[in-house]
N, CA, C and O of each residue as an XYZ file, in Angstrom:
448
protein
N       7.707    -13.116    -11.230
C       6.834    -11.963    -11.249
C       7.292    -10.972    -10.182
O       7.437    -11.494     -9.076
N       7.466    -10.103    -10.228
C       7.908     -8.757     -9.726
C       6.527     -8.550     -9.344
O       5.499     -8.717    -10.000
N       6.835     -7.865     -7.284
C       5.837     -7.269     -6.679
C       5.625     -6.023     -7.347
O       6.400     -5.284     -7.954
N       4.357     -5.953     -7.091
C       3.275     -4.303     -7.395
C       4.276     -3.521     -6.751
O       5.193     -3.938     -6.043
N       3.960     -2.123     -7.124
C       4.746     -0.915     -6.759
C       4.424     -0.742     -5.452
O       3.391     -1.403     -5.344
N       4.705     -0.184     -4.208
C       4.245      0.396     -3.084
C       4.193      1.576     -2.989
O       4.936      2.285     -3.667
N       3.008      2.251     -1.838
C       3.066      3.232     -1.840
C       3.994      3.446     -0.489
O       3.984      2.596      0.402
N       4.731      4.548     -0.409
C       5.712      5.431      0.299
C       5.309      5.663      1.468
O       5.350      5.179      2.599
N       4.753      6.858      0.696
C       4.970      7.968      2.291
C       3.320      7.846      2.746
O       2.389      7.381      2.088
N       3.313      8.320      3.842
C       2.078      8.283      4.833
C       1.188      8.718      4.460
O       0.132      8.090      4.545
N       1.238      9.982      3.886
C       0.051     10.824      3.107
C      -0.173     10.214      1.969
O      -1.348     10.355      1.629
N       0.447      9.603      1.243
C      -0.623      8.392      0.414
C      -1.265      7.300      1.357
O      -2.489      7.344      1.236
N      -0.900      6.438      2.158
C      -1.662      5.928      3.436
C      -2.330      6.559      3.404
O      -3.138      6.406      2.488
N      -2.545      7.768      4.356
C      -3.944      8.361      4.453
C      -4.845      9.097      3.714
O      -6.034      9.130      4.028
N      -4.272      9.860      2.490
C      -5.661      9.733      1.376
C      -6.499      8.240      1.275
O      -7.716      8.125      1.420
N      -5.580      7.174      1.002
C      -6.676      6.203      0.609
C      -7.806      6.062      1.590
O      -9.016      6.226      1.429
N      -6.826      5.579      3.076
C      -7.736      5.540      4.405
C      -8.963      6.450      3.986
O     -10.054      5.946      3.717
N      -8.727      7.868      3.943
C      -9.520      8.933      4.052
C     -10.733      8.600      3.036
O     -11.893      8.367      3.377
N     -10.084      8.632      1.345
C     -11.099      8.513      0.240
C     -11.843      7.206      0.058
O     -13.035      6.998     -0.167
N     -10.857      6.414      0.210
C     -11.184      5.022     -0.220
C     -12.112      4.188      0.129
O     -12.909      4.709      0.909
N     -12.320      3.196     -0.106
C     -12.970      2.453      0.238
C     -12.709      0.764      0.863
O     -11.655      0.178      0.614
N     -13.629      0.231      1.546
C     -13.099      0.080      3.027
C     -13.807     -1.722      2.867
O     -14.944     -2.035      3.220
N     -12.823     -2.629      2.284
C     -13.518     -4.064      2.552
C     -13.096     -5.099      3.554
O     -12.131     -5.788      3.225
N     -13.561     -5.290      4.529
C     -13.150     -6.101      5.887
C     -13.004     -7.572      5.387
O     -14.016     -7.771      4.715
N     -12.113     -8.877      5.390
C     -12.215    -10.017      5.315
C     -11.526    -10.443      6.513
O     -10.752     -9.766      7.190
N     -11.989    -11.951      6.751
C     -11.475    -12.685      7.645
C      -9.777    -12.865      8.053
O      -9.196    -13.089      9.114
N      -9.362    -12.664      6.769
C      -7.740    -12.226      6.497
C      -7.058    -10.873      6.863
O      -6.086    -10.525      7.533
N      -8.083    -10.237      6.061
C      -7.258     -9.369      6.109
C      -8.515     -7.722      5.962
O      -9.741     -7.707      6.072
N      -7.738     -6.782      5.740
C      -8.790     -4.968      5.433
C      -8.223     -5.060      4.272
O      -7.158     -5.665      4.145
N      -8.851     -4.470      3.245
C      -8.328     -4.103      1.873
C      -9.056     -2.628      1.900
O     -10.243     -2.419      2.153
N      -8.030     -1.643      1.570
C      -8.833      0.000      1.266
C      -8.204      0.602      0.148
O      -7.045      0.997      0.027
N      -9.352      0.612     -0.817
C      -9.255      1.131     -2.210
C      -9.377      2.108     -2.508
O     -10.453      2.520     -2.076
N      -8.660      3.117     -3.273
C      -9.114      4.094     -4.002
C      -8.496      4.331     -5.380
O      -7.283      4.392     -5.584
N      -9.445      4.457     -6.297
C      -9.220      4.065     -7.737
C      -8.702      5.418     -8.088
O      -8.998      6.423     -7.442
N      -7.845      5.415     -9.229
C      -7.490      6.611     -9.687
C      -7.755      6.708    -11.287
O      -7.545      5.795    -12.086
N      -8.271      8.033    -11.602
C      -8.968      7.988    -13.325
C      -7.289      8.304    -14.102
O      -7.162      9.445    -14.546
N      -6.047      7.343    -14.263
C      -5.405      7.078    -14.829
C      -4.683      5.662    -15.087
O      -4.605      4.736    -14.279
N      -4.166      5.706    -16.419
C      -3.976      3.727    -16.388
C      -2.255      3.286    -15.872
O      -1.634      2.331    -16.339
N      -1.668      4.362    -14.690
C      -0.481      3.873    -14.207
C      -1.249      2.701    -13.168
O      -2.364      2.661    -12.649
N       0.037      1.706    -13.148
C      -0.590      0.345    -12.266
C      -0.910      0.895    -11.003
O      -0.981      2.089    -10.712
N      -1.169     -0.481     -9.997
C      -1.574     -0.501     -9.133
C      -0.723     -0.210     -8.322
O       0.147     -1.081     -8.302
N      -0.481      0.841     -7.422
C       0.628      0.661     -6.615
C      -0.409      0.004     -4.748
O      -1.596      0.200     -4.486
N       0.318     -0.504     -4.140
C       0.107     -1.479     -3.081
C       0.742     -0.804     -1.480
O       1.957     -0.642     -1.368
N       0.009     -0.528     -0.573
C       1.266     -0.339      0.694
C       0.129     -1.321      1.632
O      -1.024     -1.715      1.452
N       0.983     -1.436      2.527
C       0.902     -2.907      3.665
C       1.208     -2.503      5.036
O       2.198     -1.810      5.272
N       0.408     -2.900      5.955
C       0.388     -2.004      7.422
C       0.055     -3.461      8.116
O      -0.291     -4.510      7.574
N       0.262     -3.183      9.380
C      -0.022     -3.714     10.366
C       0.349     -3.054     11.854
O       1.449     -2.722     12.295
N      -1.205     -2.977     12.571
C      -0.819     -2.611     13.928
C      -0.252     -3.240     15.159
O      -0.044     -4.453     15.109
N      -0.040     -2.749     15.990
C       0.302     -3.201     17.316
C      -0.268     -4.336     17.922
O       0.180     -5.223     18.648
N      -1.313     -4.095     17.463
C      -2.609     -5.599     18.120
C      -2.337     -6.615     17.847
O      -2.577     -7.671     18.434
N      -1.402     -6.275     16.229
C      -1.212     -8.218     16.135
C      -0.426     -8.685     16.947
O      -0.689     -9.745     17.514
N       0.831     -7.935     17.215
C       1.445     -8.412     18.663
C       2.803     -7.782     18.496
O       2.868     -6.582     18.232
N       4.369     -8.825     18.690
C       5.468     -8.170     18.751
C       5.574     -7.642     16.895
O       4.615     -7.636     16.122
N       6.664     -7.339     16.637
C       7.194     -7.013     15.504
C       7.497     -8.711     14.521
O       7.446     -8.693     13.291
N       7.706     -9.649     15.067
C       8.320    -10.556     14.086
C       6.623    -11.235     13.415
O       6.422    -11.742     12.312
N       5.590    -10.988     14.586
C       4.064    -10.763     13.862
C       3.719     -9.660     13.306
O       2.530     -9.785     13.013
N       4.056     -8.752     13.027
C       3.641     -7.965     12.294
C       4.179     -8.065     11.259
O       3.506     -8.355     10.269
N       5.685     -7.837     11.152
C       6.443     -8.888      9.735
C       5.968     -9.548      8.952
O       5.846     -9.380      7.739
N       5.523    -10.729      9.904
C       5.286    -12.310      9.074
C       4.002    -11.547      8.671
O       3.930    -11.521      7.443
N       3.107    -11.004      9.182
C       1.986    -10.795      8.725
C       1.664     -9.843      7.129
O       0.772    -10.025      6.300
N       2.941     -8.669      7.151
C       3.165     -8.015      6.354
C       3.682     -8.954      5.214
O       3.116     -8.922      4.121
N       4.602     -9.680      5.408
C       5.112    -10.487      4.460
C       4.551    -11.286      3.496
O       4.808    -11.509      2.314
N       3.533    -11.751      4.457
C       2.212    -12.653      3.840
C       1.744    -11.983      2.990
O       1.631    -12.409      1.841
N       1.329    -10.674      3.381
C       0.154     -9.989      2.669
C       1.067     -9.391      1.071
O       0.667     -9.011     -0.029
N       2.212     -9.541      1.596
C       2.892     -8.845      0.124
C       2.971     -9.893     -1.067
O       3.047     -9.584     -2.256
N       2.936    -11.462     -0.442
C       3.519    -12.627     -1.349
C       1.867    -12.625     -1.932
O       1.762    -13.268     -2.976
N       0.716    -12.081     -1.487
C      -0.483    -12.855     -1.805
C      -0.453    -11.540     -2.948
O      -0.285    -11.909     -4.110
N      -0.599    -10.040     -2.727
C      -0.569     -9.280     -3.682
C       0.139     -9.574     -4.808
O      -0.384     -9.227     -5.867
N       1.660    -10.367     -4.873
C       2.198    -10.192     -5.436
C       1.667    -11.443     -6.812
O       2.050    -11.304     -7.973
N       0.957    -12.337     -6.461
C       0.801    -13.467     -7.005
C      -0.707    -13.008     -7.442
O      -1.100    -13.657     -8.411
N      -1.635    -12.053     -6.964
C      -2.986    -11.396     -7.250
C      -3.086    -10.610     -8.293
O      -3.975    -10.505     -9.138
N      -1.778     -9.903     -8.108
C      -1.489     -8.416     -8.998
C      -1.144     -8.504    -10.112
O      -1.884     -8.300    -11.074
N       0.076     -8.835    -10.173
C       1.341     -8.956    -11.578
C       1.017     -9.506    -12.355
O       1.863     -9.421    -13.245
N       0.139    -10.170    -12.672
C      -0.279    -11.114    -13.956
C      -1.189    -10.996    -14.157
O      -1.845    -11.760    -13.449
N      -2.170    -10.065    -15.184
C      -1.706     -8.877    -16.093
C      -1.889     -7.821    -14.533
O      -2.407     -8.049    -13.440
N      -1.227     -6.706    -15.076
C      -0.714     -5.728    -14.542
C      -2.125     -4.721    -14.456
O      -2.482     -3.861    -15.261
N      -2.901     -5.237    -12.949
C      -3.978     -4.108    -13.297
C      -3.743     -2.823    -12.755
O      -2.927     -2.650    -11.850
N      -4.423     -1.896    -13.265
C      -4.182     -0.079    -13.487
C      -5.359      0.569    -12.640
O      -6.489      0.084    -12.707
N      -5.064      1.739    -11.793
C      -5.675      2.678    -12.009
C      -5.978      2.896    -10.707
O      -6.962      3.583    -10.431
N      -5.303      2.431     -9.870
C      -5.767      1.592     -8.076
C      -4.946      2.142     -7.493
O      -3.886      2.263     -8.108
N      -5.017      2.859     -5.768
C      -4.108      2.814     -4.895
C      -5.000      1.749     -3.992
O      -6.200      1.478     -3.955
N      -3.531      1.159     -3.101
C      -4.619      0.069     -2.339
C      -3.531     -0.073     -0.951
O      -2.374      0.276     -0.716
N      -4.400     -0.646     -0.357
C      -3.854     -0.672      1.590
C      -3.832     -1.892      1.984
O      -4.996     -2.233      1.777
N      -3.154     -3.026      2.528
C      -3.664     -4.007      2.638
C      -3.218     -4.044      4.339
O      -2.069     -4.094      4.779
N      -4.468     -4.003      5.105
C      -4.010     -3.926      6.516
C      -3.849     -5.241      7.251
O      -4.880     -5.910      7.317
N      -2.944     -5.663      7.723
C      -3.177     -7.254      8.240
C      -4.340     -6.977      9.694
O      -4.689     -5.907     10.192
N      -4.750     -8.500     10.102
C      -5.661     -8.601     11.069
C      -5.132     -9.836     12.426
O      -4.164    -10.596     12.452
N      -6.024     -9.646     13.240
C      -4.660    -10.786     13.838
C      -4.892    -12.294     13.333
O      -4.067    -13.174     13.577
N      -6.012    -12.518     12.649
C      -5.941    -14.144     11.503
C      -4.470    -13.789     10.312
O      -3.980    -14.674      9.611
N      -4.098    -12.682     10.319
C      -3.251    -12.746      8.872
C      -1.868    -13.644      8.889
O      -1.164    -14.167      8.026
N      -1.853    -13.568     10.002
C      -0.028    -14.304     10.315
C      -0.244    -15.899     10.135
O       0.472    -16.590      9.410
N      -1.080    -16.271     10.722
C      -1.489    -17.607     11.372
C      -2.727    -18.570     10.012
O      -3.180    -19.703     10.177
N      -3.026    -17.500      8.577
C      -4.450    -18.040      8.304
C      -3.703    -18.551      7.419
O      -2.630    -18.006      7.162
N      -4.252    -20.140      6.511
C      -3.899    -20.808      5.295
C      -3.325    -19.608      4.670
O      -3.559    -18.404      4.771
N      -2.633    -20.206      4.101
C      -2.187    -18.950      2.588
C      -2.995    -19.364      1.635
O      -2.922    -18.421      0.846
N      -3.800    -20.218      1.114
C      -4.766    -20.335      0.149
C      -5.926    -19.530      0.655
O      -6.624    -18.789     -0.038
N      -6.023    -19.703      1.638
C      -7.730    -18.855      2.305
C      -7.337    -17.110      2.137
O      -8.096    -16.346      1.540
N      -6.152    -16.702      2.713
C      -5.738    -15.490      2.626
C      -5.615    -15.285      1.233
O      -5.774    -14.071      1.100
N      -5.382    -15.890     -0.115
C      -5.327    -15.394     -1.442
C      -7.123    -15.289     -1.590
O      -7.690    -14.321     -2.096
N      -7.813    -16.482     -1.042
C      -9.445    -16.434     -1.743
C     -10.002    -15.064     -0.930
O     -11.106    -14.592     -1.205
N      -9.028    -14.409      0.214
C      -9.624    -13.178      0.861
C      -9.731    -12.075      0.167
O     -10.735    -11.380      0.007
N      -8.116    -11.852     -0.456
C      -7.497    -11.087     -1.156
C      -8.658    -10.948     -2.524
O      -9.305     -9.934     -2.784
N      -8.697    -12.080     -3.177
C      -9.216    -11.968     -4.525
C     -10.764    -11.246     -4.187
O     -11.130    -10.198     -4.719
N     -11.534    -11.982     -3.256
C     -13.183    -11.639     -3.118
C     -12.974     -9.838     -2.907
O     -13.542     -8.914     -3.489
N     -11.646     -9.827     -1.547
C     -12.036     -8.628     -1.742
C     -11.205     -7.304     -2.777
O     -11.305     -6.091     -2.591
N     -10.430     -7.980     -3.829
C     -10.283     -6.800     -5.004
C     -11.368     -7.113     -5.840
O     -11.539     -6.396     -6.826
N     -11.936     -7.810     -5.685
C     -13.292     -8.195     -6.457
C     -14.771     -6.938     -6.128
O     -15.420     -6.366     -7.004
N     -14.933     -6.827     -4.798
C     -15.581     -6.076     -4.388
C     -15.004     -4.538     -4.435
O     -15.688     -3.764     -3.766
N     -14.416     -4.231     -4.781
C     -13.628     -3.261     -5.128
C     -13.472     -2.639     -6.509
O     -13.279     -1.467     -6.831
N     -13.607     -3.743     -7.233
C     -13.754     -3.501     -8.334
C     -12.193     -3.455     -8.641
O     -12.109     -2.818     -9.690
N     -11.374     -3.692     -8.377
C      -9.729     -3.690     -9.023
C      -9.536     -4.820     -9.850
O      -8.952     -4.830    -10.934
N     -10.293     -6.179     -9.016
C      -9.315     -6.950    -10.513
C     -10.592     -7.965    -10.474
O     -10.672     -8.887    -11.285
């Protein structure tokens, strides 16, 4: 399965930040903003300074891309920009607990 599309540049980052909407989990931030067309979901992935050096922010990013990628792609849902911000549990949390984060919160979101 091929990862979700990402988003680019910054100013897609910050429309969503701006429009979107904003679900906190123990894992991880998820920030949604739906779009009224049926191109897929495209996905971008952040992490700040707080989690610590760079090879944590990585691993943390990395995580968060393998859980989208296994959330997303099968079927291919539409119509979503989405943010997935790591937290400092994201590097360090089960990878099963970080997918049941992921799912509750595209659930609350209404994406998938």
């Amino acid at each position: 399965m091929p990862p979700p599309p990402v988003l680019q540049r910054r100013a897609e980052f910050l429309r969503v930040a701006r429009d979107g909407r904003k679900i906190a989990m123990p894992g991880l931030v998820l920030q949604a903003l739906t779009r009224d067309d049926t191109r897929v979901v495209r996905v971008g992935y952040t992490a700040t300074r707080k989690l610590g050096g760079a090879v944590m922010r990585n691993r943390a990013k990395r995580r968060l891309r393998e859980a989208a990628r296994l959330l997303l792609s099968n079927p291919p849902e539409t119509g979503a920009d989405l943010v997935l911000v790591g937290r400092g549990t994201t590097a360090n949390r089960a990878f099963r607990a970080l997918l049941q984060d992921l799912a509750e919160a595209l659930r609350r979101a209404g994406v998938a």
